[in-house]
N, CA, C and O of each residue as an XYZ file, in Angstrom:
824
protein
N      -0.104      5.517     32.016
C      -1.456      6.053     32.141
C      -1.540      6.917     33.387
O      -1.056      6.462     34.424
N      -2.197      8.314     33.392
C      -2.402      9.250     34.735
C      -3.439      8.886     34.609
O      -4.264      8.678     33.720
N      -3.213      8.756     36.656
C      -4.350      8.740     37.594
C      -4.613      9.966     38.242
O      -3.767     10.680     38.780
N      -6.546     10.303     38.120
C      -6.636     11.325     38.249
C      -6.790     11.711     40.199
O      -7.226     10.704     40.756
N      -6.560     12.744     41.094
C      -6.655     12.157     42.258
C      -8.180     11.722     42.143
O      -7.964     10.511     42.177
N      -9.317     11.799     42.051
C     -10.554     10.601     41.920
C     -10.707      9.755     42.114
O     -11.561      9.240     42.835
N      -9.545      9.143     41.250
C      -9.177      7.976     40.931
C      -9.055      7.068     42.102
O      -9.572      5.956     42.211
N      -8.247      7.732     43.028
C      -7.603      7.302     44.069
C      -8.486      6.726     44.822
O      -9.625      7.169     44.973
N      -8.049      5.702     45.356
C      -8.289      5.473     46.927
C      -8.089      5.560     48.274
O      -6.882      5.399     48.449
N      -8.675      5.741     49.377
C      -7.999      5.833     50.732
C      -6.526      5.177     51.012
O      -5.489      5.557     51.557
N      -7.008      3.912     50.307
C      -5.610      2.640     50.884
C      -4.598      3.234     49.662
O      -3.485      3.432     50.150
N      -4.639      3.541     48.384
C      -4.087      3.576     47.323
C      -3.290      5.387     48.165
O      -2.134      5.810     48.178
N      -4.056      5.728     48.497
C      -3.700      7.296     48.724
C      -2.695      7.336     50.061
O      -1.757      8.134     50.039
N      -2.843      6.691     50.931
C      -2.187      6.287     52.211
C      -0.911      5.420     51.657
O       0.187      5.955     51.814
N      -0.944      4.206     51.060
C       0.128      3.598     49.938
C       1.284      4.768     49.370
O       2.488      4.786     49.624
N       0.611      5.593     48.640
C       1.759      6.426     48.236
C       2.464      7.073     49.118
O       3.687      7.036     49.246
N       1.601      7.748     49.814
C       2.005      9.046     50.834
C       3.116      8.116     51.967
O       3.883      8.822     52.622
N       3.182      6.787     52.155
C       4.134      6.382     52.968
C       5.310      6.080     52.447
O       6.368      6.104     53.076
N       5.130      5.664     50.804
C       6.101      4.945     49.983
C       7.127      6.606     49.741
O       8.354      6.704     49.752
N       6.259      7.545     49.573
C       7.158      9.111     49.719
C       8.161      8.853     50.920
O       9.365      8.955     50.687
N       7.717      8.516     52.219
C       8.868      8.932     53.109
C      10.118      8.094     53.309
O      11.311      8.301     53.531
N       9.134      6.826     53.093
C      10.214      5.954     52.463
C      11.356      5.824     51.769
O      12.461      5.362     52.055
N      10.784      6.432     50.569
C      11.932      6.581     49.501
C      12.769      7.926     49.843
O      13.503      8.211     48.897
N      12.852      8.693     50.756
C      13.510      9.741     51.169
C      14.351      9.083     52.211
O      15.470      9.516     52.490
N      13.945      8.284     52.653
C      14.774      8.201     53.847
C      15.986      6.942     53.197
O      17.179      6.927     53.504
N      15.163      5.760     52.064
C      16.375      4.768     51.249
C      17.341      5.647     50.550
O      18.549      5.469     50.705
N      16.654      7.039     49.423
C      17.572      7.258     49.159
C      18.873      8.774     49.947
O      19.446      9.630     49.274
N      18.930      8.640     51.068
C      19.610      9.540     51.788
C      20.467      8.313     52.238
O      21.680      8.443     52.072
N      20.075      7.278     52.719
C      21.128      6.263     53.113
C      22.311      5.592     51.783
O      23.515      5.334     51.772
N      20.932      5.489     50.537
C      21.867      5.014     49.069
C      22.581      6.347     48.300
O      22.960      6.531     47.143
N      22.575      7.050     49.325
C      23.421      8.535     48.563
C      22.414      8.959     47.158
O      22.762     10.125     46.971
N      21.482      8.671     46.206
C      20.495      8.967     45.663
C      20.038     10.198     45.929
O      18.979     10.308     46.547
N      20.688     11.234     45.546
C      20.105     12.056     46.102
C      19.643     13.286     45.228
O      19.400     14.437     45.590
N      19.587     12.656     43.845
C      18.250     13.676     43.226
C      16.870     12.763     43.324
O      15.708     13.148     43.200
N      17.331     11.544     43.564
C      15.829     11.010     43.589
C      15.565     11.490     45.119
O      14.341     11.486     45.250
N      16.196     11.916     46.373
C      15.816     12.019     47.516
C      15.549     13.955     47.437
O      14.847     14.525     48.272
N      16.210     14.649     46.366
C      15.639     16.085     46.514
C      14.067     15.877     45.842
O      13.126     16.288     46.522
N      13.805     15.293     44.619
C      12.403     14.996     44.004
C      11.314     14.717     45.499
O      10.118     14.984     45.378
N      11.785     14.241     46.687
C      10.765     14.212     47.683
C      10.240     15.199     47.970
O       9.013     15.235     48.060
N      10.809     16.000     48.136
C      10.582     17.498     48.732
C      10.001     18.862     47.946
O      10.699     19.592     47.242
N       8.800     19.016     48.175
C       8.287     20.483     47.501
C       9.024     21.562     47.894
O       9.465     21.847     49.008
N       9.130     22.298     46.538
C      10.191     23.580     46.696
C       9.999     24.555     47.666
O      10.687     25.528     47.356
N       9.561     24.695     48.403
C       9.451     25.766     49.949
C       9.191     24.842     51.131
O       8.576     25.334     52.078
N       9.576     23.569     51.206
C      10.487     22.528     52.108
C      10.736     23.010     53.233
O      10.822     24.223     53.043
N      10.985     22.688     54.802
C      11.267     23.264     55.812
C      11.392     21.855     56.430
O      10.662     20.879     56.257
N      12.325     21.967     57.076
C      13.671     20.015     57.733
C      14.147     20.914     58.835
O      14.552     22.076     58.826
N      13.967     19.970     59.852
C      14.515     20.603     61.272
C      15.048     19.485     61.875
O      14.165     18.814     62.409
N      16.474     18.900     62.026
C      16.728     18.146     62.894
C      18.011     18.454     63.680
O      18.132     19.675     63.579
N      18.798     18.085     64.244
C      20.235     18.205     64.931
C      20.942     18.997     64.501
O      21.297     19.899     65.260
N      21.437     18.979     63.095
C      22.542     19.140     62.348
C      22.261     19.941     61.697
O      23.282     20.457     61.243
N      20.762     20.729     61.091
C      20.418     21.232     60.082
C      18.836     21.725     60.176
O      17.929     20.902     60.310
N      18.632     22.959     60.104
C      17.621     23.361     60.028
C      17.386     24.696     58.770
O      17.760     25.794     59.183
N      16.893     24.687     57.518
C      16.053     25.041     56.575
C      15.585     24.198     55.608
O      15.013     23.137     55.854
N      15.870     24.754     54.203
C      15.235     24.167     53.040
C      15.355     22.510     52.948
O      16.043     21.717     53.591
N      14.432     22.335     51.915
C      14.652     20.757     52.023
C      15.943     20.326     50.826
O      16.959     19.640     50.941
N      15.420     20.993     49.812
C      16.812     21.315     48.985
C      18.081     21.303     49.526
O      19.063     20.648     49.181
N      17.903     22.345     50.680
C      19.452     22.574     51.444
C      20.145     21.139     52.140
O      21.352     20.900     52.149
N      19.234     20.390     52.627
C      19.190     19.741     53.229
C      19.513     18.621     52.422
O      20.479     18.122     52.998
N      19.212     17.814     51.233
C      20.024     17.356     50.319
C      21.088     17.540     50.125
O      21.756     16.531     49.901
N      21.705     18.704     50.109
C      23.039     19.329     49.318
C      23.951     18.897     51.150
O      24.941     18.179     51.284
N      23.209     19.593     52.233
C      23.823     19.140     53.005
C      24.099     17.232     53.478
O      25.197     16.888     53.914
N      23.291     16.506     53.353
C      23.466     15.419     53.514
C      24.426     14.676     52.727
O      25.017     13.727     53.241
N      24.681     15.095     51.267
C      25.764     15.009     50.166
C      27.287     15.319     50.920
O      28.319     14.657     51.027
N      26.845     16.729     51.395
C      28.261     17.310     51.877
C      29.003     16.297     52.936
O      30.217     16.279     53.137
N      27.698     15.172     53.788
C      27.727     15.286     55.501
C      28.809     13.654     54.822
O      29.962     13.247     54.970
N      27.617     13.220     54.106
C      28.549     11.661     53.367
C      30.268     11.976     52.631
O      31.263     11.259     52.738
N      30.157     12.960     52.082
C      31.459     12.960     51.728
C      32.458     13.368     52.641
O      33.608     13.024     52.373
N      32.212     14.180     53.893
C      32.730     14.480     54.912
C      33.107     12.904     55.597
O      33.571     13.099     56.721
N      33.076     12.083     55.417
C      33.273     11.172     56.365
C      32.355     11.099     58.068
O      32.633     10.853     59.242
N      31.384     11.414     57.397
C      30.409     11.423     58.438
C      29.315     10.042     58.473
O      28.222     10.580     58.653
N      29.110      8.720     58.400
C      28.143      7.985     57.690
C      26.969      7.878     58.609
O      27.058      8.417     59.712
N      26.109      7.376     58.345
C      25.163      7.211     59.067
C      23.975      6.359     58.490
O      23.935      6.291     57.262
N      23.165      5.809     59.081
C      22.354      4.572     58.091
C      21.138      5.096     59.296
O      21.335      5.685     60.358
N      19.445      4.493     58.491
C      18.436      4.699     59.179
C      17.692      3.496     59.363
O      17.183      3.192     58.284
N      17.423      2.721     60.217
C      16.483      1.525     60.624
C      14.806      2.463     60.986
O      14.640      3.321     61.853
N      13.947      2.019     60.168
C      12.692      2.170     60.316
C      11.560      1.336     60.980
O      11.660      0.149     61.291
N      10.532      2.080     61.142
C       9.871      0.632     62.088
C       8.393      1.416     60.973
O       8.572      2.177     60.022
N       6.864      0.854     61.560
C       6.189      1.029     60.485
C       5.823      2.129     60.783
O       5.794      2.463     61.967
N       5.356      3.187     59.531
C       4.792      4.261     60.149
C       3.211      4.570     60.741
O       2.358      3.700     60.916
N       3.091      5.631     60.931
C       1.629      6.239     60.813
C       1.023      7.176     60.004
O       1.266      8.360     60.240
N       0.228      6.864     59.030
C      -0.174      8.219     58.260
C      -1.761      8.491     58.620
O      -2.557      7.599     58.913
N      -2.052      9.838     58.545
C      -3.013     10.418     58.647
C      -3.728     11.424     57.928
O      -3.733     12.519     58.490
N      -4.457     11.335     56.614
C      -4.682     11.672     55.536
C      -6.200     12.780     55.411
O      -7.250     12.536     56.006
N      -5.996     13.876     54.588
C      -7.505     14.775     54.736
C      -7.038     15.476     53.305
O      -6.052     16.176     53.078
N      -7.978     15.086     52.526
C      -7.825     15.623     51.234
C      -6.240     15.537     50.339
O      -5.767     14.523     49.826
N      -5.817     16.510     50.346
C      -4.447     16.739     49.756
C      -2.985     16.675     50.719
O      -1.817     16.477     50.382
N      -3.724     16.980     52.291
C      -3.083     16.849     53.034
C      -2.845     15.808     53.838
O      -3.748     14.975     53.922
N      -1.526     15.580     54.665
C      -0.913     14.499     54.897
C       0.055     14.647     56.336
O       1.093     15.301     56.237
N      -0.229     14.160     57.381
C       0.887     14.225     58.537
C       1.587     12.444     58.725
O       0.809     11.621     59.207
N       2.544     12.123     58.461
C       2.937     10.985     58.735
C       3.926     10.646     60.088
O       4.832     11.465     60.240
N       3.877      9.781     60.868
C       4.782      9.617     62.372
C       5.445      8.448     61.592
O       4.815      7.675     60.870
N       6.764      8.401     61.810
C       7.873      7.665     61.180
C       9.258      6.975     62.486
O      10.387      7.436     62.647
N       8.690      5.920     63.129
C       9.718      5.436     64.449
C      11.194      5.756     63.572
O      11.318      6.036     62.380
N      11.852      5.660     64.236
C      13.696      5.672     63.119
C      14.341      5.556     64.300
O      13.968      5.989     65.391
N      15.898      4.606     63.888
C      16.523      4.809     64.593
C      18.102      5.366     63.899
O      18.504      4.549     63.070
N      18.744      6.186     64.021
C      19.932      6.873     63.306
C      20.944      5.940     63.745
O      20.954      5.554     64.914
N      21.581      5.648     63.113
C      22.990      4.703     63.617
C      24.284      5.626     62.860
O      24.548      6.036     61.730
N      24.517      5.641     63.387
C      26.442      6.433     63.557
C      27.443      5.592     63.748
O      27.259      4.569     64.406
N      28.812      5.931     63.132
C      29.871      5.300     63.281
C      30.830      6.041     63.748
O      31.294      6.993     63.121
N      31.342      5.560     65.254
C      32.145      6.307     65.777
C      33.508      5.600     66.166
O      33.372      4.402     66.415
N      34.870      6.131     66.274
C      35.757      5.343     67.174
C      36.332      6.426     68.350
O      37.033      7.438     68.349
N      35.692      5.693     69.241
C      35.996      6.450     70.204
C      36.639      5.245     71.704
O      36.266      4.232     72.296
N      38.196      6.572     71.710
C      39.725      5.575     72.482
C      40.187      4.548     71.633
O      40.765      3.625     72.206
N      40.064      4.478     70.307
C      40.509      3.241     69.394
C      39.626      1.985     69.795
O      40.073      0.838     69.793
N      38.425      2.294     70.113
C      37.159      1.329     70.330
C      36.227      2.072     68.964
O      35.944      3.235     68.674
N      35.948      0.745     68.347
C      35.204      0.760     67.063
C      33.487      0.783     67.841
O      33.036     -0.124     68.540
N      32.956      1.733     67.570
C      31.285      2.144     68.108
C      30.139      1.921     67.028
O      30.320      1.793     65.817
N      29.108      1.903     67.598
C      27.528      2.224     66.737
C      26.679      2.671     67.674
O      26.067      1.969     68.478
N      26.624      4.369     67.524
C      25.836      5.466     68.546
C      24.482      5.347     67.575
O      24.271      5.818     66.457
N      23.566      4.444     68.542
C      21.748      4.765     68.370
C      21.610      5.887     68.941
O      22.105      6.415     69.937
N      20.622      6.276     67.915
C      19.770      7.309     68.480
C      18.400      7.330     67.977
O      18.346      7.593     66.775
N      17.200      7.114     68.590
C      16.090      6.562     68.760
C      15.195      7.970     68.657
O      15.313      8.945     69.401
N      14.195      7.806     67.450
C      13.426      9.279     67.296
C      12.483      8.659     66.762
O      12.214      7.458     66.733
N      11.597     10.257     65.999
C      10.308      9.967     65.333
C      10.826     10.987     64.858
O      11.529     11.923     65.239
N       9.983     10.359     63.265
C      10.144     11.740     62.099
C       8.767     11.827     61.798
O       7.961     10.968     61.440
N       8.629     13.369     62.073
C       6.998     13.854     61.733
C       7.289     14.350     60.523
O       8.313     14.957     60.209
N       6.101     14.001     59.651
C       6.319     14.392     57.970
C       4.792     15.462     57.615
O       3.694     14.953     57.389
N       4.942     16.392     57.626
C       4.089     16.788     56.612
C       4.301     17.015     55.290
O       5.143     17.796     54.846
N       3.246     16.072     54.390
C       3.095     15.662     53.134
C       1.778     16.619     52.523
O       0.737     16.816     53.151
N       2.091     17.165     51.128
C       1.170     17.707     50.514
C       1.097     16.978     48.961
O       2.043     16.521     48.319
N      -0.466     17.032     48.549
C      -0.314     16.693     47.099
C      -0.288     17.897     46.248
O      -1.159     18.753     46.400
N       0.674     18.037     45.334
C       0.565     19.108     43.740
C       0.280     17.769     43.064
O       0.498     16.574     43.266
N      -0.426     18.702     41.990
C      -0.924     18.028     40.690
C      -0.608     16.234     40.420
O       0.025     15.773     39.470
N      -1.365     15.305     41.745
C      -1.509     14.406     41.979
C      -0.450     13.860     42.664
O      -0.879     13.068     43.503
N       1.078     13.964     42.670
C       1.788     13.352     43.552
C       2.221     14.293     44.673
O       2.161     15.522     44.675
N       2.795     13.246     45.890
C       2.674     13.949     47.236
C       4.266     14.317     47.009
O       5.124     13.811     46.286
N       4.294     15.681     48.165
C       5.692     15.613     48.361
C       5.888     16.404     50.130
O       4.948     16.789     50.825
N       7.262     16.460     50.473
C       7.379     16.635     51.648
C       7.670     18.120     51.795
O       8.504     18.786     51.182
N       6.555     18.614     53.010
C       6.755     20.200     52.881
C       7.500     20.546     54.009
O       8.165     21.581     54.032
N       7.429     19.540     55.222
C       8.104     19.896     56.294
C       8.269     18.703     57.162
O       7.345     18.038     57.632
N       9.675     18.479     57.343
C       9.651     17.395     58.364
C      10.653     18.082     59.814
O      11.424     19.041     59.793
N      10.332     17.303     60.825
C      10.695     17.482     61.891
C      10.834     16.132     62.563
O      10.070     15.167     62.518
N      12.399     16.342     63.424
C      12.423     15.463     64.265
C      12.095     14.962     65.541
O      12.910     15.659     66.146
N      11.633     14.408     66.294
C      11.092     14.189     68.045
C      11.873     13.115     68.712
O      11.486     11.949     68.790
N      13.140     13.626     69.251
C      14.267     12.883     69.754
C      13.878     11.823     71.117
O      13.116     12.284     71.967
N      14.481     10.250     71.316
C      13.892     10.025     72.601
C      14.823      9.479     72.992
O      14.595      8.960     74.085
N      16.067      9.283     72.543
C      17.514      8.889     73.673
C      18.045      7.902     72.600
O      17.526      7.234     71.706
N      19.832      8.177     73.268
C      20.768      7.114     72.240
C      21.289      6.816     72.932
O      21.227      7.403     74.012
N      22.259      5.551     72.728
C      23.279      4.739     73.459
C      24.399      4.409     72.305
O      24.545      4.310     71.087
N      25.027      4.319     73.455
C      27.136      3.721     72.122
C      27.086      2.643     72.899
O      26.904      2.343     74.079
N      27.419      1.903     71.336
C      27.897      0.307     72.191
C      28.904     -0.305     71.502
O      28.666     -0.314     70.294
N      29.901     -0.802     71.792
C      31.179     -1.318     70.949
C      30.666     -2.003     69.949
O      29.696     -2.756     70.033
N      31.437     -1.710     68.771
C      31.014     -3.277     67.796
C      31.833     -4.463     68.112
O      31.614     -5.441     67.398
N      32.462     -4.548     68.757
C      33.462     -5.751     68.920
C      32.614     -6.005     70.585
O      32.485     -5.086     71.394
N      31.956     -7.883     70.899
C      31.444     -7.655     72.239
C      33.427     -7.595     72.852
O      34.511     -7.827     72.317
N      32.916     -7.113     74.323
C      33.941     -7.131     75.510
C      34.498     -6.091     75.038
O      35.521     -6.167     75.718
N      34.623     -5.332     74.523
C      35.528     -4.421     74.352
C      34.636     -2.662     75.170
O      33.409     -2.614     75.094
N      35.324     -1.550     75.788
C      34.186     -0.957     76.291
C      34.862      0.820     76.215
O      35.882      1.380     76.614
N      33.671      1.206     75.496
C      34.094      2.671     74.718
C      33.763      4.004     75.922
O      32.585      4.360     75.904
N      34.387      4.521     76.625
C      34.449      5.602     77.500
C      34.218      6.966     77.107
O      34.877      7.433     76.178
N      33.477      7.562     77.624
C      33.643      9.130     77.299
C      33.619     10.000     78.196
O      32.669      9.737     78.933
N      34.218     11.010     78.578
C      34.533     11.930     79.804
C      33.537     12.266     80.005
O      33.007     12.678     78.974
N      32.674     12.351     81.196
C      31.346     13.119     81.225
C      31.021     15.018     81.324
O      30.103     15.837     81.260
N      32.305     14.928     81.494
C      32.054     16.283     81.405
C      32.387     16.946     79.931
O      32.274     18.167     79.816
N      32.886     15.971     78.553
C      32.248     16.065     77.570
C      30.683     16.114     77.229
O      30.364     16.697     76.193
N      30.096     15.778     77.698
C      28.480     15.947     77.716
C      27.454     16.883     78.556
O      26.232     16.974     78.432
N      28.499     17.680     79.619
C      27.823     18.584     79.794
C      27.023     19.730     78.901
O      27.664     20.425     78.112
N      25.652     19.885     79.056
C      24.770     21.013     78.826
C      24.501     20.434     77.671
O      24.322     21.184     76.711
N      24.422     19.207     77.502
C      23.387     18.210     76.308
C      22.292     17.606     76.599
O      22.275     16.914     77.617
N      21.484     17.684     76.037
C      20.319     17.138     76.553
C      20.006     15.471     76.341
O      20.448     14.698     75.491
N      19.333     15.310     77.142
C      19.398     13.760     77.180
C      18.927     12.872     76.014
O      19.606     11.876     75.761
N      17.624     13.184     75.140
C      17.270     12.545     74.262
C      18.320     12.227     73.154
O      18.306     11.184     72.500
N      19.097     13.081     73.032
C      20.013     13.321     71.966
C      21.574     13.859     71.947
O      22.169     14.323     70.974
N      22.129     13.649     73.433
C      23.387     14.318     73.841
C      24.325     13.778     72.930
O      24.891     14.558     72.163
N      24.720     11.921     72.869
C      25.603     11.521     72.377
C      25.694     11.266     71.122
O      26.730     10.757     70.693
N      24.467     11.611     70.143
C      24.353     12.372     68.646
C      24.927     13.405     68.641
O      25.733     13.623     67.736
N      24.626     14.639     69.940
C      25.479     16.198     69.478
C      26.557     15.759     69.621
O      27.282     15.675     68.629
N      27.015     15.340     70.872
C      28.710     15.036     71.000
C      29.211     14.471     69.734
O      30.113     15.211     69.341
N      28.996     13.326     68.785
C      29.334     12.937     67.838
C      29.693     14.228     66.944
O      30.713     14.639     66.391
N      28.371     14.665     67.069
C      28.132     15.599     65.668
C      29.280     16.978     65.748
O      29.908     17.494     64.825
N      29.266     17.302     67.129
C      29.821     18.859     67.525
C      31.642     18.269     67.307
O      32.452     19.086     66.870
N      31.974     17.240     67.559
C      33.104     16.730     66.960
C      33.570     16.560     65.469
O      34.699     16.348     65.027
N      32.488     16.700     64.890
C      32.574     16.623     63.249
C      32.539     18.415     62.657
O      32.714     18.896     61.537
N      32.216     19.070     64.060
C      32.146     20.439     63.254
C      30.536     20.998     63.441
O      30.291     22.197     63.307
N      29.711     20.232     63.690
C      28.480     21.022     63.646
C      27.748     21.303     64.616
O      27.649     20.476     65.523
N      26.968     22.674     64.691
C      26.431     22.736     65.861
C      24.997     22.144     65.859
O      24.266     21.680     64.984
N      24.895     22.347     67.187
C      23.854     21.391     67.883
C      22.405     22.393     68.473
O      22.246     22.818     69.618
N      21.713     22.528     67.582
C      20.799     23.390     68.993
C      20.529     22.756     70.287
O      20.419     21.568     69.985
N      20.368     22.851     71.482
C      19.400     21.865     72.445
C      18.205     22.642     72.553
O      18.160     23.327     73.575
N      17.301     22.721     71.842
C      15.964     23.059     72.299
C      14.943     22.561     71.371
O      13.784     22.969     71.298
N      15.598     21.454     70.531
C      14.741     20.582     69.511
C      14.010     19.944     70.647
O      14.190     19.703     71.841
N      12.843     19.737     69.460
C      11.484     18.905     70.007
C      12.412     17.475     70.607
O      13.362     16.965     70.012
N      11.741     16.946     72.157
C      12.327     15.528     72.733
C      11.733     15.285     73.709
O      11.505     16.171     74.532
N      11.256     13.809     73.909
C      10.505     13.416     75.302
C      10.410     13.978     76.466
O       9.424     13.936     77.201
N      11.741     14.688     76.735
C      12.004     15.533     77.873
C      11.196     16.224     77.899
O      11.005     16.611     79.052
N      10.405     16.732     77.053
C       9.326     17.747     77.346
C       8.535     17.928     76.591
O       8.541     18.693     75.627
N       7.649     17.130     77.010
C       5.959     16.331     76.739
C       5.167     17.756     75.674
O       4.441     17.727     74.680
N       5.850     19.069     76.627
C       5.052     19.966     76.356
C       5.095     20.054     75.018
O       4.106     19.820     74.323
N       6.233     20.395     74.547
C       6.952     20.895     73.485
C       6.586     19.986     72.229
O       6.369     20.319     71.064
N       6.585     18.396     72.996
C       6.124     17.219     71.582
C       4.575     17.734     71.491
O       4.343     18.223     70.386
N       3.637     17.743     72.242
C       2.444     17.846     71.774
C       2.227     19.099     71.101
O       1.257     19.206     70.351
N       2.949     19.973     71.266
C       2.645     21.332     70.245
C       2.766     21.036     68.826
O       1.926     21.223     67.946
N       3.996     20.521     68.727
C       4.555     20.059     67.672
C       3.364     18.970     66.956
O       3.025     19.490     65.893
N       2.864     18.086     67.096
C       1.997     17.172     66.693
C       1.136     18.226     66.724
O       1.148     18.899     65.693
N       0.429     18.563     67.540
C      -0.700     19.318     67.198
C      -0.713     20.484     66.225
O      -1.764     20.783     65.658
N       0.686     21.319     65.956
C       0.607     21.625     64.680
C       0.391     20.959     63.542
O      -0.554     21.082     62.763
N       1.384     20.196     63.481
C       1.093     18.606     62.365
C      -0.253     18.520     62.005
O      -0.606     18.720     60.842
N      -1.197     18.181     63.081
C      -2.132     17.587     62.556
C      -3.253     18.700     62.262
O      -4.095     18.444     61.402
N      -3.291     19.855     62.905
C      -4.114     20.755     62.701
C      -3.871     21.491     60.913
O      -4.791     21.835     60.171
N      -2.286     21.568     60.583
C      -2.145     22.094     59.379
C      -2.768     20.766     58.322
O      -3.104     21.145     57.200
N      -2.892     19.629     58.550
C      -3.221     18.775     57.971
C      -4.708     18.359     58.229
O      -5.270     17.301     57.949
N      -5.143     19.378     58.783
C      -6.544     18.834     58.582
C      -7.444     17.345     59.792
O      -8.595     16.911     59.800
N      -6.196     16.996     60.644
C      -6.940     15.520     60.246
C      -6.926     15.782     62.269
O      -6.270     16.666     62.820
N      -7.715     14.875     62.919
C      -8.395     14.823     64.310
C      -7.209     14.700     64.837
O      -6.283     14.092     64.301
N      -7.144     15.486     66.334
C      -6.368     15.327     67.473
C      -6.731     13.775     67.988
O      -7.868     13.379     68.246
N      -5.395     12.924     68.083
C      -5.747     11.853     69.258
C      -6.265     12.242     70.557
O      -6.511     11.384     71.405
């Protein structure tokens, strides 16, 4: 049976629009990934570390990144959504976990962010038109305790702090890194960013 949006409710309407980012983010970890392109409305825009255009692209790349021997898994915490008609900004805690061996020390590089989602509805279901990441710092820690994983520091020169030992990972796998993504380091830069969010979405500045 279709529900018409009318139909809907605040809680029912907030319900979906989170269960969307959700299911983008389970199925990118379960490799699922026509059910994880179905998230994304076709003129899509994804900005994080590794990858910045389409959301499409961004599927095909995450496909590529898993078969590359690249893995990576996402721990979520609860989100925030903020809802105005059809439109939708959601704040999403995450933490990226990586698998690294680094000196023949077996690793798991956190890296601690927020995923800003803007969500739109077509013809009653929501989908994702643009997400962006807001980096706030990672750490490597052996998986084995006592054991202790080193890295030259002058490998990490001209990385930025929220997110250095994600690029280092990443720029070792081949990919580049911008440093001028949205990150705590600069307050300025996050509140623009949100305040686009929420202004294209309609819904009140905190």
């Amino acid at each position: 049976m279709s529900v018409s949006t009318a139909d809907v409710t605040p809680v029912d309407d907030g319900f979906a629009a989170i269960q969307l980012v959700l299911r983008e983010r389970e199925a990118r970890d379960r490799r699922w990934w026509e059910d994880m392109r179905d998230c994304f409305a076709e003129d899509s825009f994804v900005a994080l570390t590794w990858y910045q255009g389409s959301g499409n692209g961004f599927v095909d790349g995450s496909a590529a990144m898993a078969l590359g021997g690249v893995p990576s898994r996402h721990r979520l915490s609860p989100p925030v959504v903020r809802i105005a008609g059809d439109r939708a900004a959601i704040s999403l805690p995450i933490i990226i976990e990586n698998y690294a061996t680094v000196n023949d020390v077996e690793c798991v590089l956190s890296t601690y962010a927020r995923h800003l989602y803007r969500l739109e509805r077509f013809d009653g279901a929501w989908k994702i038109v643009r997400l962006d990441a807001i980096y706030e710092r990672d750490e490597l820690t052996s998986s084995i305790p006592g054991q202790t994983a080193r890295i030259d520091p002058s490998e990490l020169e001209g990385l930025r702090s929220p997110y250095r030992l994600l690029a280092w990972k990443l720029r070792g796998a081949g990919y580049e890194v911008p440093q001028d993504l949205p990150g705590d380091d600069r307050p300025e830069e996050v509140a623009r960013i949100y305040g686009e969010a929420f202004a294209w979405a309609g819904v009140p500045q905190p």
